[in-house]
C-alpha positions in Angstrom: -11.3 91.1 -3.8 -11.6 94.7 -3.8 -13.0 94.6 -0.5 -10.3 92.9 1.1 -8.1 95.4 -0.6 -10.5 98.6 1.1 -10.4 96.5 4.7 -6.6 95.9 4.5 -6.4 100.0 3.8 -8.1 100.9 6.6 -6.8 98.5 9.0 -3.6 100.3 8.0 -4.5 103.9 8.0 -6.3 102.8 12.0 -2.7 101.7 12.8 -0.8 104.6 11.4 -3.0 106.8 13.2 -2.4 104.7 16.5 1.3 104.8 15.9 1.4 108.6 15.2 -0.7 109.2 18.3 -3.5 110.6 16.4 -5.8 109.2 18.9 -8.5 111.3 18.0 -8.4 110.7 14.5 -8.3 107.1 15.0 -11.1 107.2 16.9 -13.3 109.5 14.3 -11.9 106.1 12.1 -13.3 103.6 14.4 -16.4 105.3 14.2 -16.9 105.4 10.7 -15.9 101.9 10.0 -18.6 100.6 13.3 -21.1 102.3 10.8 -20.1 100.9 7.7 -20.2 97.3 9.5 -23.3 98.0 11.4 -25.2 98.8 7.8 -23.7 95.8 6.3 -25.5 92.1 6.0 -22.2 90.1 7.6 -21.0 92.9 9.3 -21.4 91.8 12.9 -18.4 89.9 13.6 -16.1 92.8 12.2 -17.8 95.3 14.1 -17.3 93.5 17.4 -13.8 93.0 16.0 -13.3 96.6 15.4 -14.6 98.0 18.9 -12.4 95.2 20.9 -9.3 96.4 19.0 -10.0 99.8 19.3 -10.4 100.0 23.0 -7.9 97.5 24.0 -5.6 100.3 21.6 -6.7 103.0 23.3 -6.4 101.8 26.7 -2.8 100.4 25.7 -2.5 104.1 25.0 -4.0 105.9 27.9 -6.4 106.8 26.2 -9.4 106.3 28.9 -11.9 109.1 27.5 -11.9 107.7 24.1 -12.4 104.3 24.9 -15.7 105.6 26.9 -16.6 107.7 23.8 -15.8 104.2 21.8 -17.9 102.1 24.6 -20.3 104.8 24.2 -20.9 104.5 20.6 -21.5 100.9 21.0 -24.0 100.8 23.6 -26.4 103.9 22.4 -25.9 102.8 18.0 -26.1 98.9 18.9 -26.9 97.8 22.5 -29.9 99.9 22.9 -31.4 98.3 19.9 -30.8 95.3 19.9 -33.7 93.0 20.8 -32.0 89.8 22.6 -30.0 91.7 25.3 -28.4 88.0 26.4 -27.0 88.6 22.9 -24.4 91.2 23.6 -24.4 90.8 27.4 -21.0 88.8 27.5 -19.6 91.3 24.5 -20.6 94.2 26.5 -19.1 93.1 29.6 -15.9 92.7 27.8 -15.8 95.9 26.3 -16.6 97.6 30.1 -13.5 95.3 31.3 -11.5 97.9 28.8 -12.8 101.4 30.2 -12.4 100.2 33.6 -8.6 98.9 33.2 
């Protein structure tokens, strides 16, 4: 329950950040939480959730050199060690469709 509570809180404070054009800081957000899901056991799904709403956001936004930094954070903390690269090959792909929009 309490860490529903924590997810629903940052979910928010991402989207008041988006809204207030904070890009930036929304993005230093986005990083943090790819770490926190990265570390944890069933944290997979949410991080591909995470990096899929944050670029779609930033693009939405023009933001084009964040959503690189955000691809970019991806590929070198998760892609690069990763094992079974036919694992994340169809992610990845989507994620590039976003920086090349």
């Amino acid at each position: 329950e309490i860490l529903k509570i924590k997810k629903r809180k940052m979910e928010s404070r991402l989207q008041e950040k988006l809204e207030a054009g904070q890009f930036y800081d929304y993005e230093q957000l986005v990083k943090t939480l790819f770490f926190k899901y990265k570390l944890g056991k069933k944290g997979k799904g949410k991080m591909e959730d995470l990096m899929r709403k944050a670029m779609s956001d930033l693009s939405n936004a023009g933001q084009k050199d964040l959503v690189v930094d955000i691809l970019e954070i991806y590929f070198v903390e998760h892609v690069k060690k990763v094992k079974d690269f036919g694992a994340v090959d169809d992610y990845l792909v989507e994620l590039c469709s976003y920086a090349m929009q």
